[in-house]
N, C-alpha and C positions, 0 to 999 in steps of 0.2 A: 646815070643809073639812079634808080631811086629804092627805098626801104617804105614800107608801110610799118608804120608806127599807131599804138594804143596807148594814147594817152588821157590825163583824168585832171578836172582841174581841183585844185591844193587847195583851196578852199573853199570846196562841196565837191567828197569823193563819188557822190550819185552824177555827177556831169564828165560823160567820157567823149568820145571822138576818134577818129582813124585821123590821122591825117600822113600825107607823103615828103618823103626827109632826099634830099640827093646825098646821093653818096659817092664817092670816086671808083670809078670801074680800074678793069686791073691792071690799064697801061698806067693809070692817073693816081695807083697807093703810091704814099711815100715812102723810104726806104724803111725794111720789117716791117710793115707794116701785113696786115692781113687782112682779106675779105672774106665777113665768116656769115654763112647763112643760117641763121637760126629756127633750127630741124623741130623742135619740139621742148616744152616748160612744164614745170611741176604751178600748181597753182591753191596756197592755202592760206588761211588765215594768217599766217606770219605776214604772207604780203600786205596785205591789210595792216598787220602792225608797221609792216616799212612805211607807206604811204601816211598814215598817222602821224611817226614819229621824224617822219620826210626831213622837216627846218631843221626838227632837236639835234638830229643823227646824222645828218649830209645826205645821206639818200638818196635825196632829189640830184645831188649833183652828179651821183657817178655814168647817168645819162642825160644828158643835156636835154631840156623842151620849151617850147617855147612860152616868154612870159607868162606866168600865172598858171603853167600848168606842169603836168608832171609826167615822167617814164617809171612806173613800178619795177623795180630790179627783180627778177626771176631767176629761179635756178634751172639748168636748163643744160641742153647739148646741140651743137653748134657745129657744121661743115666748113672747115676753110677751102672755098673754092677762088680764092687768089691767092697770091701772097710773094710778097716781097723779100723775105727772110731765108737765107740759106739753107737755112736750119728746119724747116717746117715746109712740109710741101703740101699740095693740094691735094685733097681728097681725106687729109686728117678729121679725124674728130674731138673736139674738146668741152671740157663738161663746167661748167663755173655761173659766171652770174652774166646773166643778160638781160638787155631791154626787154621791154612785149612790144618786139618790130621782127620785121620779115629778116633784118643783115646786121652785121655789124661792122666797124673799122674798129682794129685792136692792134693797137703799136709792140708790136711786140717784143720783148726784153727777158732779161734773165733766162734764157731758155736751156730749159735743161734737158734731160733724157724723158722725163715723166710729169714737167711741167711747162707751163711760162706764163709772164706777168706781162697784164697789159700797162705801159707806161704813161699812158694819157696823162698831159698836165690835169686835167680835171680832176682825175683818180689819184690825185697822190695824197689828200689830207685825210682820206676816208681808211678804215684800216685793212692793213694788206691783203687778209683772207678773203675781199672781197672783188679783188683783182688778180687771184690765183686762178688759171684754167689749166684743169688737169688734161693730160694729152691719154683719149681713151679710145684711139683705135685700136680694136683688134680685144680688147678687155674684157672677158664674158662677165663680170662682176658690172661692166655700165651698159651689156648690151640689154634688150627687147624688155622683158617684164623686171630681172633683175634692174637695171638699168632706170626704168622710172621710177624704181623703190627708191632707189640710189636718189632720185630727183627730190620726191615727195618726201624723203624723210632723213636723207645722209643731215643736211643742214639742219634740221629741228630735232634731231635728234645730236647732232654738237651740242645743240645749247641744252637739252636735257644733260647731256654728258656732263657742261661744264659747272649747270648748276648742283648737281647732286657734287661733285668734287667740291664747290663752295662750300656747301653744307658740310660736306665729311669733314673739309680741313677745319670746321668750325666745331667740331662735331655736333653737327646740329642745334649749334650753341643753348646742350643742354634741353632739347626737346627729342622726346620717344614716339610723335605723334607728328609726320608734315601734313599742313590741308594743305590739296589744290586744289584751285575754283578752276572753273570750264575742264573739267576734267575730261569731256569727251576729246577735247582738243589734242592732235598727236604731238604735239611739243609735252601736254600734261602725260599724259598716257606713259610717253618714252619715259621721261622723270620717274612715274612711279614705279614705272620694272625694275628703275636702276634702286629705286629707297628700297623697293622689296627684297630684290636680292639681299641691302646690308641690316635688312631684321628691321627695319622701322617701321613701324603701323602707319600706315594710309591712309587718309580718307581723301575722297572723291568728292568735291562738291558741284551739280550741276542743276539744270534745267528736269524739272520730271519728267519730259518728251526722250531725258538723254538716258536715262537712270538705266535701264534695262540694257544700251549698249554698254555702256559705263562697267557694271557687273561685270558682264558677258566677258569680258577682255582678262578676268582673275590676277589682274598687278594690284587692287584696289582691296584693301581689307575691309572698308565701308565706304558706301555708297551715300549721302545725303544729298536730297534737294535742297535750294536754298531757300524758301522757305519753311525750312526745320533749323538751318545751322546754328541757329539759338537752344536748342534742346541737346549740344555733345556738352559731355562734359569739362567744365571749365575747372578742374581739380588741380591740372597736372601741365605742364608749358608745353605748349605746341608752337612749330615753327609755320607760318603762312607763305605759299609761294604764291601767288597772283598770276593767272596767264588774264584771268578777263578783263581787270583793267576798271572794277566798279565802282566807284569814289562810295557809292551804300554801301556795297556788302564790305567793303574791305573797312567801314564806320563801324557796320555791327558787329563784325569778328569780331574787331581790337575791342569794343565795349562789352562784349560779351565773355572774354577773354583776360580782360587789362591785364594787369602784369603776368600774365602766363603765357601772352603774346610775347616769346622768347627773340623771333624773329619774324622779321613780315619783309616777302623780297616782292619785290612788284619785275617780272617779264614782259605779260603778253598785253594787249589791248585784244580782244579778242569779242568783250562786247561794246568796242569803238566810242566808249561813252567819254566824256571832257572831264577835264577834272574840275570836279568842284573845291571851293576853298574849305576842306573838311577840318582845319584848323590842327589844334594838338588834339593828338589820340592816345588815350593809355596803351601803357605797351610798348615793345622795342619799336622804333621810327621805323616806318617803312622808307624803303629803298631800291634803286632802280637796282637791278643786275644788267653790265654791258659785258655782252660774252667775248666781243673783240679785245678787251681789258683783264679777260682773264685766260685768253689764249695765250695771250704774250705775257705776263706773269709765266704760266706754266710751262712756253717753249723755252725759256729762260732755265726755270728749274731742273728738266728735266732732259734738256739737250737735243741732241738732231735726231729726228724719228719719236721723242719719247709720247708728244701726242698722240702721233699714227700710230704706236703699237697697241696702248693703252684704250683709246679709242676703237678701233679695229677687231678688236678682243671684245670690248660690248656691244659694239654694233653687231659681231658672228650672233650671240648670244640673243641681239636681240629681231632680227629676222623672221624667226617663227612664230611670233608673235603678231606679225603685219602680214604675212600670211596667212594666218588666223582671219584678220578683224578689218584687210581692206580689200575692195574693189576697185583697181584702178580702172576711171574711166579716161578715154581719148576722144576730146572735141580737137576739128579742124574749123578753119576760117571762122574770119572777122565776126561773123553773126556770133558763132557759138563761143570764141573770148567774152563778148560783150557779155553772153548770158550769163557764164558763169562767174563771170566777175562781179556781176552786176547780184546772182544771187550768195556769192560766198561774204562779199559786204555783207549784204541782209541779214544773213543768219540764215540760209534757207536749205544748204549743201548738205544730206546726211554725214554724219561724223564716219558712216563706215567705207564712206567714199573717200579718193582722192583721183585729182583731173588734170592728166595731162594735155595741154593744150598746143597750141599750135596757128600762126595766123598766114600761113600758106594752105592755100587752099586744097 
């Protein structure tokens, strides 16, 4: 039996490929083991950051490909049509991280009533949220359009969750004002619903093609392009969150800013650019945010469920909002992965789109 696999090679993200992977059919899984055909993927700019940060963050490892190239992990919902495991029968459906290939093998372990972890040697150094599949048959919360919101934004809206809780616990170390750059981007967007709700002024820093979505979405108290961002006022300390990732703009804040540059957290890569050696910058140091670092910090603090409650409760709240300002679209087969992958790299995907995709045809 074989898996059609979309893979890209690791160094030049413009060079993709289909190629075919065997896989064990279902006399031939080992014990627990599962054969899960993967039904359909959310597809956005975060992937694009995994791919990027592929070597830094293991990435690449948690689906194996071949030398010098790579499997983009997607979020996504998957059919187990084998399976090995007592505990899990076929025709289930489960919602977590998958290749961009037609099947998957997933060892399965830890199973509970409303979960299981795949225990693949490969998969154990990378951090565990990303080997959780939730078990979502029957769930109207992961079926049809609720269901691919769930895709496109359960996960980039975690990491907004967990950076506005960085921010709180710091309190905004001291800043009444966050920028986000690529603000069209739905990881920026989630973030600033959650700063508006606790009273902190916003601004929005984007592309002027974006500026009028930007607005449109009202989490945003101001809107700037980036060639203005030198014209806010540098009076009072503002905190910097970075989803685009742009060794310039994030020079000129900090020099435009210096020491009122309270904090500067770098996120997203989102306009895929390398880093240049921008040397020291006045201002607090910028620095990465790893949200798998700050899950387990807070699952720690806050006990069993305190995530999911607290989580759960902004995500109801924030809902209405992506029904508001998205369109989900649904591409099937290999052609239309390639396009849209091919144009979400670019920069070419309206920001009021999101794509659910699919390489079965």
């Amino acid at each position: 039996m074989t898996s059609t696999d979309f893979i890209v090679a690791r160094d030049d993200l413009e060079q993709c490929k289909l190629i075919e992977t065997t896989i064990p059919d279902a006399a031939a899984l080992p014990q627990d083991a599962l054969l899960v055909k993967v039904e359909r993927f959310a597809f956005t700019a975060n992937n694009i950051t995994y791919a990027v940060m592929g070597d830094a963050l293991k990435y690449w490892q948690i689906f194996p490909a071949p030398q010098g190239f790579g499997n983009i992990p997607v979020w996504g919902f998957g059919e187990v049509i084998a399976s090995r495991h007592p505990g899990v029968a076929v025709g289930e459906w489960l919602f977590g991280y998958f290749p961009m290939a037609t099947h998957l093998v997933i060892e399965a372990t830890d199973v509970s009533k409303g979960a299981l972890r795949d225990g693949a040697e490969h998969r154990r150094e990378v951090s565990p949220v990303y080997n959780r599949y939730s078990r979502v048959t029957g769930d109207p919360a992961f079926a049809g359009h609720q269901g691919d919101l769930q895709a496109l934004l359960r996960p980039l809206f975690m990491l907004s969750f967990m950076v506005d809780d960085f921010l709180a616990e710091n309190d905004d170390f001291g800043a009444r004002r966050v920028l986000l750059s690529s603000a069209s981007s739905k990881t920026a967007f989630g973030l600033a619903h959650l700063l508006h709700k606790r009273g902190r002024k916003v601004i929005g820093l984007t592309s002027a093609g974006n500026r009028a979505f930007v607005s449109s979405l009202g989490c945003y108290d101001e809107v700037v392009s980036y060639d203005r961002v030198t014209l806010l006022p540098s009076d009072a300390p503002v905190a910097f969150v970075d989803m685009a990732g742009s060794s310039a703009l994030r020079t000129e804040l900090h020099r435009h800013f210096r020491d009122q540059m309270a904090c500067s957290v770098r996120v997203g890569l989102t306009h895929r650019t390398t880093d240049a050696d921008e040397g020291p910058l006045p201002g607090a140091k910028p620095r990465w945010f790893f949200a798998p670092d700050h899950i387990r910090k807070r699952a720690k603090e806050w006990g069993p469920g305190g995530i999911e409650q607290s989580f759960g409760a902004a995500w109801t709240g924030f809902v209405p909002l992506l029904e508001k300002c998205l369109t989900v679209v649904e591409s099937r087969g290999p052609e239309a992965v390639r396009r849209v992958y091919l144009d979400t790299l670019k920069g070419r995907i309206p920001p009021e789109q999101g794509h659910m995709l699919s390489l079965l045809g």
